[in-house]
C-alpha positions in Angstrom: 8.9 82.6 -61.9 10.7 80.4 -64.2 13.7 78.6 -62.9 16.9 80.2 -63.9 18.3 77.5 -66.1 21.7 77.7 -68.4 21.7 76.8 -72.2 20.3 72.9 -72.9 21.4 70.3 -73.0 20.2 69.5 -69.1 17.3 67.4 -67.3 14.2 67.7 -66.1 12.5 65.6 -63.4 8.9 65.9 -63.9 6.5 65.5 -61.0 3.4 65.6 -61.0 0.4 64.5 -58.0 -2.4 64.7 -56.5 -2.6 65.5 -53.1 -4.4 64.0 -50.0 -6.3 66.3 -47.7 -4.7 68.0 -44.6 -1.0 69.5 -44.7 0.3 66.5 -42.0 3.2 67.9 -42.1 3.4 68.7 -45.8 4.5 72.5 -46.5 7.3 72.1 -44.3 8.7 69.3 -45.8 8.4 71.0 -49.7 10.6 73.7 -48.2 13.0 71.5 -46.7 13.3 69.7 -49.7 13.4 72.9 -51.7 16.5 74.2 -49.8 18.1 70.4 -49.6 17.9 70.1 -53.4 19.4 73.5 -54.2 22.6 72.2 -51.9 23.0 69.3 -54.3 26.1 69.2 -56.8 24.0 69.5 -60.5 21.3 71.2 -59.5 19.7 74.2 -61.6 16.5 75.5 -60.2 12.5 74.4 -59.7 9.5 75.5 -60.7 6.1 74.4 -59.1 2.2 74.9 -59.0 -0.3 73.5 -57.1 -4.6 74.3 -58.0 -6.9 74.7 -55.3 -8.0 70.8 -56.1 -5.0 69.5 -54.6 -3.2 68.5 -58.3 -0.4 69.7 -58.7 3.1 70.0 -60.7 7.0 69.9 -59.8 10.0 70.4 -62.4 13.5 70.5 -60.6 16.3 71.0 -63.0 19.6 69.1 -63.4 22.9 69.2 -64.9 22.9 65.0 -65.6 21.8 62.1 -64.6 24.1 61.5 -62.3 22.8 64.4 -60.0 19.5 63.2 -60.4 20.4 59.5 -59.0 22.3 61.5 -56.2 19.5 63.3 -55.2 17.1 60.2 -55.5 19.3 58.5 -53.5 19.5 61.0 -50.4 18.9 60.2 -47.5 16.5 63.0 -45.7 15.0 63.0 -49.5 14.2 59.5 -49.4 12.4 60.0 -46.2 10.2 62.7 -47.6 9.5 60.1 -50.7 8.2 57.8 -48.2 5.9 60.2 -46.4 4.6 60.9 -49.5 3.5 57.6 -50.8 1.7 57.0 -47.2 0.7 60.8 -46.0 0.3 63.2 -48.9 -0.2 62.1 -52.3 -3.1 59.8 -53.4 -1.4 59.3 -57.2 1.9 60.6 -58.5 4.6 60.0 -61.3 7.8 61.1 -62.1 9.0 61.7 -65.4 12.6 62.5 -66.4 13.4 64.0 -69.7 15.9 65.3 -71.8 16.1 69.4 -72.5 17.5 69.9 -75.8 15.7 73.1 -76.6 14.6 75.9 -74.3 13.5 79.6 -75.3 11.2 82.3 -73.7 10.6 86.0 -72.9 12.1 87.3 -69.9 10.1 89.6 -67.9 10.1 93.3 -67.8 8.3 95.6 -65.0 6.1 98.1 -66.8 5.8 102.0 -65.8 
Protein backbone atom coordinates (compact mmCIF):
# COMPACT_ATOMS: atom_id res chain seq x y z
CA UNK A 1 0.00 0.00 0.00
CA UNK A 2 1.14 3.39 -0.69
CA UNK A 3 2.14 5.44 2.28
CA UNK A 4 -0.42 7.83 3.35
CA UNK A 5 1.31 11.09 2.67
CA UNK A 6 -0.21 14.88 2.95
CA UNK A 7 0.06 17.39 -0.09
CA UNK A 8 3.98 18.07 -1.24
CA UNK A 9 6.14 19.80 -0.48
CA UNK A 10 7.88 16.87 1.89
CA UNK A 11 10.99 14.34 1.71
CA UNK A 12 11.74 11.27 0.78
CA UNK A 13 14.66 9.13 1.96
CA UNK A 14 15.42 6.75 -0.67
CA UNK A 15 16.99 3.32 0.23
CA UNK A 16 17.77 1.07 -1.68
CA UNK A 17 20.18 -2.54 -1.11
CA UNK A 18 21.08 -5.62 -1.61
CA UNK A 19 20.91 -8.01 0.88
CA UNK A 20 23.31 -10.71 2.36
CA UNK A 21 22.12 -14.23 2.92
CA UNK A 22 20.54 -15.41 6.18
CA UNK A 23 17.95 -13.12 8.30
CA UNK A 24 20.82 -12.75 11.37
CA UNK A 25 18.60 -11.04 13.06
CA UNK A 26 17.27 -8.94 10.18
CA UNK A 27 13.28 -9.03 10.03
CA UNK A 28 13.18 -8.14 13.52
CA UNK A 29 15.13 -5.23 13.38
CA UNK A 30 13.01 -3.73 9.95
CA UNK A 31 10.03 -3.94 12.32
CA UNK A 32 11.63 -2.31 15.19
CA UNK A 33 12.78 0.32 13.08
CA UNK A 34 9.42 0.49 11.28
CA UNK A 35 7.51 1.18 14.61
CA UNK A 36 10.65 3.49 16.02
CA UNK A 37 10.48 5.71 12.90
CA UNK A 38 6.65 6.13 13.00
CA UNK A 39 7.33 7.61 16.78
CA UNK A 40 9.50 10.32 15.34
CA UNK A 41 8.29 14.07 15.23
CA UNK A 42 8.01 14.60 11.07
CA UNK A 43 7.44 11.46 10.03
CA UNK A 44 4.73 10.57 7.28
CA UNK A 45 4.72 6.89 6.34
CA UNK A 46 6.97 4.06 4.41
CA UNK A 47 6.68 2.07 1.69
CA UNK A 48 9.00 -0.97 0.96
CA UNK A 49 9.69 -4.09 -1.36
CA UNK A 50 12.07 -6.58 -1.29
CA UNK A 51 12.43 -9.50 -4.69
CA UNK A 52 13.13 -12.91 -4.00
CA UNK A 53 17.00 -11.99 -5.01
CA UNK A 54 17.58 -10.21 -1.96
CA UNK A 55 17.41 -6.35 -3.73
CA UNK A 56 15.37 -4.52 -2.39
CA UNK A 57 13.74 -0.77 -1.87
CA UNK A 58 12.80 1.54 1.18
CA UNK A 59 11.03 5.08 0.96
CA UNK A 60 10.22 6.62 4.53
CA UNK A 61 8.52 9.86 4.28
CA UNK A 62 9.27 13.14 6.09
CA UNK A 63 7.96 16.50 6.86
CA UNK A 64 11.86 18.30 6.54
CA UNK A 65 15.00 17.84 6.88
CA UNK A 66 15.30 18.40 10.13
CA UNK A 67 13.30 15.05 11.00
CA UNK A 68 15.34 13.30 8.73
CA UNK A 69 18.78 14.41 10.62
CA UNK A 70 16.73 13.50 13.85
CA UNK A 71 16.04 10.19 12.84
CA UNK A 72 19.64 9.66 11.32
CA UNK A 73 20.93 10.67 14.31
CA UNK A 74 18.99 8.17 16.79
CA UNK A 75 20.43 6.22 18.73
CA UNK A 76 18.70 2.51 18.51
CA UNK A 77 18.59 3.58 14.62
CA UNK A 78 22.16 4.16 14.40
CA UNK A 79 22.72 0.75 15.80
CA UNK A 80 20.57 -0.93 13.27
CA UNK A 81 22.73 1.26 10.51
CA UNK A 82 25.68 -0.44 11.79
CA UNK A 83 24.46 -4.01 11.72
CA UNK A 84 23.63 -3.31 8.48
CA UNK A 85 26.86 -2.29 6.93
CA UNK A 86 28.55 -5.58 8.72
CA UNK A 87 25.46 -8.23 8.80
CA UNK A 88 22.86 -7.61 6.17
CA UNK A 89 23.48 -5.55 3.20
CA UNK A 90 26.33 -6.29 0.74
CA UNK A 91 25.68 -2.67 -1.17
CA UNK A 92 23.28 0.11 -0.34
CA UNK A 93 22.62 3.93 -0.85
CA UNK A 94 20.54 6.44 0.43
CA UNK A 95 19.05 9.03 -1.50
CA UNK A 96 17.14 12.03 -0.23
CA UNK A 97 14.90 14.07 -2.40
CA UNK A 98 12.64 16.67 -2.59
CA UNK A 99 8.63 15.93 -3.27
CA UNK A 100 7.16 18.76 -5.03
CA UNK A 101 4.52 16.82 -7.00
CA UNK A 102 2.57 13.72 -5.96
CA UNK A 103 -0.75 12.30 -7.67
CA UNK A 104 -2.34 8.74 -8.00
CA UNK A 105 -5.49 6.56 -7.89
CA UNK A 106 -6.70 5.49 -4.71
CA UNK A 107 -7.95 2.03 -4.46
CA UNK A 108 -11.34 0.80 -4.57
CA UNK A 109 -12.60 -2.90 -3.61
CA UNK A 110 -14.61 -4.33 -6.48
CA UNK A 111 -18.01 -6.48 -6.13
Amino acid sequence: MPANTPRPPYYAVIFTAQRTGGDNGYDAMAQRMDELAAQQPGYLGIESARGADGAGITVSYWESLEAIAAWKRNAEHRLAQAQGRSDWYSQYSVRVAKVERAYGREGHASS
